[in-house]
C-alpha positions as a Markdown table, in Angstrom:
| # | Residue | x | y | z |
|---|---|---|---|---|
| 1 | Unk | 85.7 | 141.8 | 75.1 |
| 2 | Unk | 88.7 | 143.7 | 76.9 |
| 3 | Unk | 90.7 | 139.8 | 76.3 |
| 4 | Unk | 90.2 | 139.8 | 72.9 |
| 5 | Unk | 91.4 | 143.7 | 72.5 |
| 6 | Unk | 94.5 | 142.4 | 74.7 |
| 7 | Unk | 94.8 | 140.0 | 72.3 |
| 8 | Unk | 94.7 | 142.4 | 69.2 |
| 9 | Unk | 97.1 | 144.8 | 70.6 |
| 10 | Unk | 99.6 | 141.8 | 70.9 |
| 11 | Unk | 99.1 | 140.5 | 67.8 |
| 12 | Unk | 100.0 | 144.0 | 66.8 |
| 13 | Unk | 102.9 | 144.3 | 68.5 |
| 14 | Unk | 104.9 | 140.7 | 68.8 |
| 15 | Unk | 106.5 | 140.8 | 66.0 |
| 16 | Unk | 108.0 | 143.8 | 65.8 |
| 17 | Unk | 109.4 | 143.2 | 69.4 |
| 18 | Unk | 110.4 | 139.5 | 68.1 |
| 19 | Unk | 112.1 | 140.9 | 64.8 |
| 20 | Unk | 114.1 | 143.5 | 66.9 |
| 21 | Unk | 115.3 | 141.3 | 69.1 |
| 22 | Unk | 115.9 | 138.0 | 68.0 |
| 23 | Unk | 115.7 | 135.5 | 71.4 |
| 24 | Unk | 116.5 | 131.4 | 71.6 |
| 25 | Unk | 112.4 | 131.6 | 73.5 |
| 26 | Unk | 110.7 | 128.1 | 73.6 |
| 27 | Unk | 106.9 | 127.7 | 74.2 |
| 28 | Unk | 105.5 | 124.1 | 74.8 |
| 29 | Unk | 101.4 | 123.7 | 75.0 |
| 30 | Unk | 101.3 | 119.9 | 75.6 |
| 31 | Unk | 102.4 | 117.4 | 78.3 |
| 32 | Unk | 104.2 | 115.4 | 75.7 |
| 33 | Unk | 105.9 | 118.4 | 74.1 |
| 34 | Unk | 106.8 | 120.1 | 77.7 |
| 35 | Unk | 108.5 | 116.5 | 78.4 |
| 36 | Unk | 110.7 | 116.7 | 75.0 |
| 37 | Unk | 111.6 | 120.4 | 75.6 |
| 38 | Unk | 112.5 | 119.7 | 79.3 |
| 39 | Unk | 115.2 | 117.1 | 77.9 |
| 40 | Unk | 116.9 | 118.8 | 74.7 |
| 41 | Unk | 116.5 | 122.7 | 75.7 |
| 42 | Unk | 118.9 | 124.5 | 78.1 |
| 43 | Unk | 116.7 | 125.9 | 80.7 |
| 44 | Unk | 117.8 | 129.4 | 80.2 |
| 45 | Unk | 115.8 | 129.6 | 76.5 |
| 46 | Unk | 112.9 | 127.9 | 77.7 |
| 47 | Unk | 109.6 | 130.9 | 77.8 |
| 48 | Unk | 107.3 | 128.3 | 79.4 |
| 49 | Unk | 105.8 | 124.7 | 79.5 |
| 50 | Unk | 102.2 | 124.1 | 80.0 |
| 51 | Unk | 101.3 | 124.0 | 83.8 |
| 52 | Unk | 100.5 | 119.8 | 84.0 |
| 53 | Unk | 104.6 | 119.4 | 83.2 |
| 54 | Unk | 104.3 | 119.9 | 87.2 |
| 55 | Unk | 101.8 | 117.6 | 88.3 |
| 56 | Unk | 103.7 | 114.1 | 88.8 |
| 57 | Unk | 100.4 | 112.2 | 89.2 |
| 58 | Unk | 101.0 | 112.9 | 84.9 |
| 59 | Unk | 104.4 | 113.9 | 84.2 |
| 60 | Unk | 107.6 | 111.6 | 84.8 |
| 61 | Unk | 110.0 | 115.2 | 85.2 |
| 62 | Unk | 107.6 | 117.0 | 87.0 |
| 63 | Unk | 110.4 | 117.6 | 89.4 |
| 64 | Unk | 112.7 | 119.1 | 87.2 |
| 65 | Unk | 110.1 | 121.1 | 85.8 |
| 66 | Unk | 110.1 | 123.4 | 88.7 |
| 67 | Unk | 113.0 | 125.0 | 87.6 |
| 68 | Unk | 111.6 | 126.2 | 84.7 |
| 69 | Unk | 108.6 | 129.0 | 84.0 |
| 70 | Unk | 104.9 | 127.7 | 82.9 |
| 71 | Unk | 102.5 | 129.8 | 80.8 |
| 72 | Unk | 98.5 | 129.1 | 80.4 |
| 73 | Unk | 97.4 | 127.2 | 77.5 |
| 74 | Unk | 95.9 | 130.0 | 75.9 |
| 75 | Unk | 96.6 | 132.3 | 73.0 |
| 76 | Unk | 97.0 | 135.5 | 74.8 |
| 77 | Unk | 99.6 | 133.8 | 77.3 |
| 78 | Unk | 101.4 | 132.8 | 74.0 |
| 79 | Unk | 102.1 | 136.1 | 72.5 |
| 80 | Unk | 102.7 | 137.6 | 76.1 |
| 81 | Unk | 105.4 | 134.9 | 75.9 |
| 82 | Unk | 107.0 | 136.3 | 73.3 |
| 83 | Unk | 108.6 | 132.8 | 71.8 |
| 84 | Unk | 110.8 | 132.1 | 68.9 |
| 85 | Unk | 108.9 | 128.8 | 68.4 |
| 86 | Unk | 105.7 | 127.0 | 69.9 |
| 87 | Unk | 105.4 | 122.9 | 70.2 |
| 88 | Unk | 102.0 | 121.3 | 71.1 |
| 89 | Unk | 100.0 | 118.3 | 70.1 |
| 90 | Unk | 97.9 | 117.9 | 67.3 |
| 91 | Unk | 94.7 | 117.9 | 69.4 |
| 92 | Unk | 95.2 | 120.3 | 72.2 |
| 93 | Unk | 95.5 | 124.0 | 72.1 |
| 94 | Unk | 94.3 | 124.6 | 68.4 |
| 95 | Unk | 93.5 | 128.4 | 68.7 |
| 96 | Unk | 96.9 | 129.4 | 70.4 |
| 97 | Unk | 98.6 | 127.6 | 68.0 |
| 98 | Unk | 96.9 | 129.3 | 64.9 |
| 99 | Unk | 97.5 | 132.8 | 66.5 |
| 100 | Unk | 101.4 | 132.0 | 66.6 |
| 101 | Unk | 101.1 | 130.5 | 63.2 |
| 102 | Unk | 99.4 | 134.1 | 61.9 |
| 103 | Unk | 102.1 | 135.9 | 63.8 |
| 104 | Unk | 104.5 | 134.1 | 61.6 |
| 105 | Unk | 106.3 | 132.0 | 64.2 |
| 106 | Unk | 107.1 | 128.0 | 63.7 |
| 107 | Unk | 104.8 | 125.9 | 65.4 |
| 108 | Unk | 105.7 | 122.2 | 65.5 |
| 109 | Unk | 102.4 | 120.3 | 66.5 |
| 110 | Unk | 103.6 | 116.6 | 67.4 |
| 111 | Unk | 100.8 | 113.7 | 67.3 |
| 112 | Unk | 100.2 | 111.0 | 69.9 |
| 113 | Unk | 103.2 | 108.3 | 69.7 |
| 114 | Unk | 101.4 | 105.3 | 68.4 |
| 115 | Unk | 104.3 | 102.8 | 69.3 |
| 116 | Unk | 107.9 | 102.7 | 70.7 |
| 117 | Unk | 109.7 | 103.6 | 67.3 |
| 118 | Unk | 107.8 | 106.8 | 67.0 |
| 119 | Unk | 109.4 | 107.7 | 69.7 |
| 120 | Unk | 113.1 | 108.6 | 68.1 |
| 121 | Unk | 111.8 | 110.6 | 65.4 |
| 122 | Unk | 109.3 | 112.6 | 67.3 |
| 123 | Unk | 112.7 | 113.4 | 69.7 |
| 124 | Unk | 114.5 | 114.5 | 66.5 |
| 125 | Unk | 111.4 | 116.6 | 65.0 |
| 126 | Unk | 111.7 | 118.7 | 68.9 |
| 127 | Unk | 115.5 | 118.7 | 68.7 |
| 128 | Unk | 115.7 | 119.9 | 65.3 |
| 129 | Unk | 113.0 | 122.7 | 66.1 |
| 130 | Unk | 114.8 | 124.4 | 68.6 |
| 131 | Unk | 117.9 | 124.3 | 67.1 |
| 132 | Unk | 119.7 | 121.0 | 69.6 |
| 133 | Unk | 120.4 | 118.4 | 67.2 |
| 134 | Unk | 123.2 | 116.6 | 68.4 |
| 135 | Unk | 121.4 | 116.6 | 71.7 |
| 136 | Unk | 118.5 | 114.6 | 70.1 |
| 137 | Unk | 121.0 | 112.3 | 68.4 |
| 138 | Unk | 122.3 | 111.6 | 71.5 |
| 139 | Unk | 119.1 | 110.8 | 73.3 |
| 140 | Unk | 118.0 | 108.5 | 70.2 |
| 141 | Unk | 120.9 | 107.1 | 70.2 |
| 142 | Unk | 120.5 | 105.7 | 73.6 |
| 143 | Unk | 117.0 | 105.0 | 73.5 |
| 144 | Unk | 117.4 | 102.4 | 70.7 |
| 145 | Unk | 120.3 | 100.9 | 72.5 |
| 146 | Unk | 118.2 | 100.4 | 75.6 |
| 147 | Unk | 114.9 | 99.2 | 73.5 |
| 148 | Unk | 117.4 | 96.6 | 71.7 |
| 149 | Unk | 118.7 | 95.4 | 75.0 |
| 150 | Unk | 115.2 | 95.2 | 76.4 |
| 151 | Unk | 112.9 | 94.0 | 73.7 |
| 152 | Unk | 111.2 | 90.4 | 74.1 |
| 153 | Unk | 109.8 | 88.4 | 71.3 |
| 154 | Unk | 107.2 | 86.2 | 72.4 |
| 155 | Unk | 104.1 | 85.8 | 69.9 |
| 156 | Unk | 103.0 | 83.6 | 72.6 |
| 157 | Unk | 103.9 | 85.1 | 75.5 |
| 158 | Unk | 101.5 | 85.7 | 78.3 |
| 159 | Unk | 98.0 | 87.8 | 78.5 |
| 160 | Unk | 98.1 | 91.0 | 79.8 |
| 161 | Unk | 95.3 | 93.5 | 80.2 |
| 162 | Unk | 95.9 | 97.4 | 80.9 |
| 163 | Unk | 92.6 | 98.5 | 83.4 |
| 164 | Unk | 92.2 | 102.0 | 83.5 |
| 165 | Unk | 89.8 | 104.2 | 85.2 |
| 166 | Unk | 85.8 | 103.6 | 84.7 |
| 167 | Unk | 86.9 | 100.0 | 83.5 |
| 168 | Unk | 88.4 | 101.3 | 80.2 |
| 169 | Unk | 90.9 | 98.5 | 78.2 |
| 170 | Unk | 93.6 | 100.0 | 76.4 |
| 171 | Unk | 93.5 | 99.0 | 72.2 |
| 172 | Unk | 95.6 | 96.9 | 69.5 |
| 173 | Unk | 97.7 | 99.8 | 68.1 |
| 174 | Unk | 98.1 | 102.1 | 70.9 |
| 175 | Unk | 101.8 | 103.3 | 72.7 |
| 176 | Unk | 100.8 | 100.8 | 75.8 |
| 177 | Unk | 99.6 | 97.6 | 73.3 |
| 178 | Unk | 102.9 | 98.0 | 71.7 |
| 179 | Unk | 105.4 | 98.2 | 75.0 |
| 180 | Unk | 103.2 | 94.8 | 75.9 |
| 181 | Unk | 104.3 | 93.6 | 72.6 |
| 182 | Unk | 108.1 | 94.3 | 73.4 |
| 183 | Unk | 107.7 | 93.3 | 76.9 |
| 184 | Unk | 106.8 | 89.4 | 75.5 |
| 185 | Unk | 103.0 | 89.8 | 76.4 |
| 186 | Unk | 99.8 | 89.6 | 73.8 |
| 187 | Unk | 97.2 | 91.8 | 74.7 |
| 188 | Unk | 94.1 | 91.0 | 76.1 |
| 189 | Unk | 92.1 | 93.0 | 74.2 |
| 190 | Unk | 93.2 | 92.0 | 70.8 |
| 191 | Unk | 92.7 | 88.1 | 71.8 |
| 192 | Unk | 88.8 | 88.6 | 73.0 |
| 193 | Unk | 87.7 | 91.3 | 70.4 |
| 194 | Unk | 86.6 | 94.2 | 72.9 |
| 195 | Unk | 87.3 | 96.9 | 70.6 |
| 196 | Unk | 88.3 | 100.4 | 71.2 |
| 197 | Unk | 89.2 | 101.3 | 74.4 |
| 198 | Unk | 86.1 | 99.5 | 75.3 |
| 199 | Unk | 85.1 | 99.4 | 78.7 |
| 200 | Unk | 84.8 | 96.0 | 80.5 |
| 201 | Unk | 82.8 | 95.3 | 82.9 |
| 202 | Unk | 84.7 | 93.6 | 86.2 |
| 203 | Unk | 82.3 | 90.2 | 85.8 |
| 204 | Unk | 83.7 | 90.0 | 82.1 |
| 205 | Unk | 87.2 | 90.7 | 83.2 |
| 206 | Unk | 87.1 | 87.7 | 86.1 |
| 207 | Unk | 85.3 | 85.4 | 84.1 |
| 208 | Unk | 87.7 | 85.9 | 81.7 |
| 209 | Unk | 90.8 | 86.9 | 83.4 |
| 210 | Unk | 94.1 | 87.5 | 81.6 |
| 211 | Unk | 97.8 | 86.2 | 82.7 |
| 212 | Unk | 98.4 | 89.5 | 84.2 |
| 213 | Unk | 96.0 | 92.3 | 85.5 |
| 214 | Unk | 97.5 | 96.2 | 84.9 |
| 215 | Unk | 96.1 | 98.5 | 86.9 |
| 216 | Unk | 97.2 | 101.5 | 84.8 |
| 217 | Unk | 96.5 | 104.3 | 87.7 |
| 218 | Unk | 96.3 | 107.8 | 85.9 |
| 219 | Unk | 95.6 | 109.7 | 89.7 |
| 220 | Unk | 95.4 | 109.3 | 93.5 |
| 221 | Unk | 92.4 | 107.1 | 93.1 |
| 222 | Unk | 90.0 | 109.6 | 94.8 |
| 223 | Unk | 87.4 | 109.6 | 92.3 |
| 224 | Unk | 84.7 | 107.0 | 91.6 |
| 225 | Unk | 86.5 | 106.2 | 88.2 |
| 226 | Unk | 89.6 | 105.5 | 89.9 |
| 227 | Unk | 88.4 | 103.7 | 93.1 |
| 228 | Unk | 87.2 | 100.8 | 90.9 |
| 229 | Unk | 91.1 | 100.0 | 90.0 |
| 230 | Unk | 91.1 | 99.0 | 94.2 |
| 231 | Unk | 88.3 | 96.8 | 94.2 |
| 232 | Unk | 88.6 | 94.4 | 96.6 |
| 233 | Unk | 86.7 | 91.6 | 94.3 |
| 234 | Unk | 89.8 | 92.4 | 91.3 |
| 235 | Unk | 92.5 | 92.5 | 94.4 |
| 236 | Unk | 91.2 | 88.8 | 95.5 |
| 237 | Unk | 90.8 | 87.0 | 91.7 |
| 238 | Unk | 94.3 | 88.9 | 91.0 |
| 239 | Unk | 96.8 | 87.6 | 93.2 |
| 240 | Unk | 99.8 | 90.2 | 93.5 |
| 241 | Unk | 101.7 | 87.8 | 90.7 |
| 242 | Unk | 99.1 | 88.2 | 88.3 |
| 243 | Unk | 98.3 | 92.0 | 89.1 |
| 244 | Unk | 100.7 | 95.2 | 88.5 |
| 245 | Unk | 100.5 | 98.8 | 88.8 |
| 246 | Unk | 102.1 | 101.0 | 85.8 |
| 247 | Unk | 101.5 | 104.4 | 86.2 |
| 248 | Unk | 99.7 | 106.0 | 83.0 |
| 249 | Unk | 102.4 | 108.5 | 83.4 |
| 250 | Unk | 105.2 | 106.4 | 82.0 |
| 251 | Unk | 103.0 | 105.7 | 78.6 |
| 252 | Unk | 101.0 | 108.5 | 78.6 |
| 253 | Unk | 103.7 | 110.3 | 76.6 |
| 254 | Unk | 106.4 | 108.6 | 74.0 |
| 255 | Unk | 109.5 | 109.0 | 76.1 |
| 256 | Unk | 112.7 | 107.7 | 76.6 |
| 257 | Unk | 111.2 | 107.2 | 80.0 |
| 258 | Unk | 108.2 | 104.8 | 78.9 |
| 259 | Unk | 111.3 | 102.0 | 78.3 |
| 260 | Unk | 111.2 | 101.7 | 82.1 |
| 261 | Unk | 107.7 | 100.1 | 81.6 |
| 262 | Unk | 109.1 | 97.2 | 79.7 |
| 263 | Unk | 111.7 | 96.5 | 82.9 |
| 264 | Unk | 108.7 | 96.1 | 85.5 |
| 265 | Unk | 106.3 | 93.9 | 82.9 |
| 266 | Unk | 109.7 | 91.5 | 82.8 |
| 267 | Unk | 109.9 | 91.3 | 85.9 |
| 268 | Unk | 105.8 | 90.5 | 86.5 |
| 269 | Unk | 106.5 | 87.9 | 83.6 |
| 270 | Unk | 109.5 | 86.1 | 85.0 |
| 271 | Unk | 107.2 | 86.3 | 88.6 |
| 272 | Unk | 105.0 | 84.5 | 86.3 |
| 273 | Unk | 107.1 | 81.9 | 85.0 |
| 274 | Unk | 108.0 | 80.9 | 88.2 |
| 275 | Unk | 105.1 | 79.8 | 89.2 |
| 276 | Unk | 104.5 | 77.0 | 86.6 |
């Protein structure tokens, strides 16, 4: 009970404190958001980033969010924040969002990135939030140079399949199927029907096998879930040619950063090539 009376007494007093005192204070909930916030905000008017910005086994500038404060995903760390503005996803962190939404602050709430040119506007609907437009120009700009310069078309290209932990295969219509696309592969799944992030069993997968094999590592590989992307049966019907390792970090998010993706499944496609 005494959290939700903290919780009343903030709501009480927030925005008073925020009206008196207007501050440049920036609030991200999501790993996606955090990422976004970490590139277009000056660090001084960031209030905190959720606390998985830090974990590189998931975030590609976990590094550089060190620098920076983190705040629990929860609607009484919000409004202790004090922010101007709160970003999250459309699927995580409902509650704290609706309590900044009834205390009258913006919330921007940013879906999943479906494919690469979701990307550029989701940049501009963070830059544009916290007031660093011409920052998110700039970073657009660049992006869709670099996707034009790297983009492959190749409707029959090679296979590729993305492996994940407890055998999971990534969809038709995802951020991953759609670098594959760009990178000059077809994806596995959408050639042998497995459906939706169905998981395949490794007998199906080497009686079946695809061009290339991506192990699409997500953690350490302690767990029982991950130790399955080391199998030694998948490491001997997958020579290193036909097998790569992307970490799910790099697509996990729409960034600028999941372009570098597309450089390494080049490369596994020309190592390909050569061997015909």
């Amino acid at each position: 009970m005494w959290r939700w009376f903290f919780l009343i007494v903030l709501l009480c007093s927030g925005p008073t404190a925020a009206l008196a005192e207007p501050r440049h204070r920036i609030a991200s909930l999501n790993l996606c958001t955090d990422q976004l916030v970490l590139m277009l905000a000056k660090p001084e008017n960031i209030a905190g980033l959720s606390p998985m910005v830090r974990d590189c086994q998931n975030s590609v500038l976990c590094e550089q969010a060190r620098a920076v404060p983190t705040l629990r995903v929860s609607a009484e760390a919000v409004v202790a924040s004090n922010p101007d503005i709160v970003l999250g996803g459309t699927y995580t962190a409902r509650v704290a969002m609706q309590v900044a939404r009834s205390l009258g602050l913006p919330v921007v709430a940013l879906r999943p990135a479906d494919k690469l040119e979701d990307i550029p506007a989701q940049i501009m609907s963070v830059a544009e939030a916290i007031g660093e437009p011409e920052r998110g120009r700039e970073l657009v700009a660049s992006f869709r140079q670099r996707l034009a310069e790297q983009t492959v078309t190749a409707a029959d290209g090679p296979v590729a399949a993305i492996y994940a932990a407890n055998g999971f295969v990534t969809q038709p219509g995802s951020l991953p199927d759609d670098v594959l696309r760009h990178a000059g592969f077809q994806n596995y799944t959408a050639r042998k029907s497995v459906g939706h992030m169905a998981k395949l069993p490794l007998e199906t997968l080497i009686a079946h096998p695809p061009d290339l094999l991506i192990l699409d590592r997500s953690g350490r590989g302690y767990s029982i879930a991950q130790s399955m992307l080391d199998n030694p049966v998948l490491q001997n019907a997958f020579p290193q040619a036909h097998r790569a390792d992307i970490p799910a970090r790099l697509w996990l998010c729409g960034l600028p950063q999941t372009l570098d993706v597309i450089s390494r499944l080049k490369a596994s496609k020309a190592a390909l090539e050569a061997l015909k």
